[in-house]
C-alpha positions in Angstrom: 79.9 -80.6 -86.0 80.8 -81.0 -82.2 80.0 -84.0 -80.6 76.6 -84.5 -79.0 78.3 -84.0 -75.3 79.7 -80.6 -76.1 75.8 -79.9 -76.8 74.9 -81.4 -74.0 77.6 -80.0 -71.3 76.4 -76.6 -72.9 72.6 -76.6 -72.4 72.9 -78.8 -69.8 75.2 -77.7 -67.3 77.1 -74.0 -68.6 74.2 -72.4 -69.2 71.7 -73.0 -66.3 74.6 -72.6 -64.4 75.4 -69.3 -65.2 71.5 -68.7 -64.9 72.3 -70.3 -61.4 74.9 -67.8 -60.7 72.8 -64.2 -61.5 69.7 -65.4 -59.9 67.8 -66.0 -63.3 65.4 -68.7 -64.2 66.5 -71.5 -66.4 64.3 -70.3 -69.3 66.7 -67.3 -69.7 69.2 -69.8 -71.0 68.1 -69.3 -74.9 69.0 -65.4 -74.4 72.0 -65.8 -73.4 72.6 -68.4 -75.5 71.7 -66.1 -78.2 73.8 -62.9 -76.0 77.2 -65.4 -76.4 76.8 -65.7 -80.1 76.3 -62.1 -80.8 79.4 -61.6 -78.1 81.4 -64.0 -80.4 80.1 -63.4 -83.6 78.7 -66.9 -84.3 76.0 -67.6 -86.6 75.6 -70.8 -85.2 77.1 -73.4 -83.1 75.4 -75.9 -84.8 78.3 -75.7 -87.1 81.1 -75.2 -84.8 83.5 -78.4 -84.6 85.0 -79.7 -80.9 87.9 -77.8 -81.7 85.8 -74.5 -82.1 83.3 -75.4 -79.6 85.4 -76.2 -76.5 86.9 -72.6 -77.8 83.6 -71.0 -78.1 83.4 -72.1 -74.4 86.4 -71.1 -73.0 85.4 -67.9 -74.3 82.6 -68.2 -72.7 84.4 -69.4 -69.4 86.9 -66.0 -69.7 84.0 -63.4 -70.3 82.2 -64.7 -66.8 85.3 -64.5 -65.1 87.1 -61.6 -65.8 84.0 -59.2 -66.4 81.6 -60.8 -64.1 83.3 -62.3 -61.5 80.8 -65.0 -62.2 83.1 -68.6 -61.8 80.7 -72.1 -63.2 81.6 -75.4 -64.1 84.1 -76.1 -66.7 83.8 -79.8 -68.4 84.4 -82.2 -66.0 84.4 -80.2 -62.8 82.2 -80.3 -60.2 79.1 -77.9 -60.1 79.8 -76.8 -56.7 83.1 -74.7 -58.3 82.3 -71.7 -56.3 82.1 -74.0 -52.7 85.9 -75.3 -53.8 89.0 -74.5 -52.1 91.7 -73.2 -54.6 93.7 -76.3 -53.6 90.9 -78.5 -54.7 90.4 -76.3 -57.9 94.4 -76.6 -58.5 93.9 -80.2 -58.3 91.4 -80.8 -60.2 93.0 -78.6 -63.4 96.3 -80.8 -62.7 94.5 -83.6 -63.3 92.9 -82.5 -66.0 95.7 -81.3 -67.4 97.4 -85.0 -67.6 94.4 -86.4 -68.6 95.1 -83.8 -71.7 98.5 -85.2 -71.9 98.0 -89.2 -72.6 
């Protein structure tokens, strides 16, 4: 089972921030919770371990961007991701990158 921040990041910040990004209120974060699960043919994430989950998520991450245009918060990142400058944005996945690393 992922760890309880996974959970959290994922109700708590991916998903309202996607319903952020197309204008939606916050409740429509169980349909497309339900609408990523379908896209990845997950039966549940309850069951998904970090490894799975943080890929679930970058899944996630790759179907906003490349068929919605639609950029939000990876883990760690700022919430503002769409205000950034792509130097900042660079930065910040360098030093996310060595954090990775140690």
């Amino acid at each position: 089972m992922a760890s309880l921040w996974l959970f959290r990041y994922y109700r708590g910040v991916l998903l309202p921030s996607i319903c952020d990004a197309w204008s939606l209120d916050h409740e429509a974060s169980d349909y497309l919770h339900e609408a990523f699960k379908t896209a990845f043919d997950i039966d549940s994430t309850a069951f998904l371990d970090d490894d799975d989950f943080i890929n679930y998520i970058d899944n996630i991450h790759g179907l906003l961007v490349t068929e919605f245009g639609t950029m939000v918060p990876h883990v760690n990142e700022p919430d503002n991701v769409e205000a950034i400058t792509m130097r900042q944005f660079l930065n910040i996945w360098k030093q996310q990158a060595l954090n990775n690393r140690l």
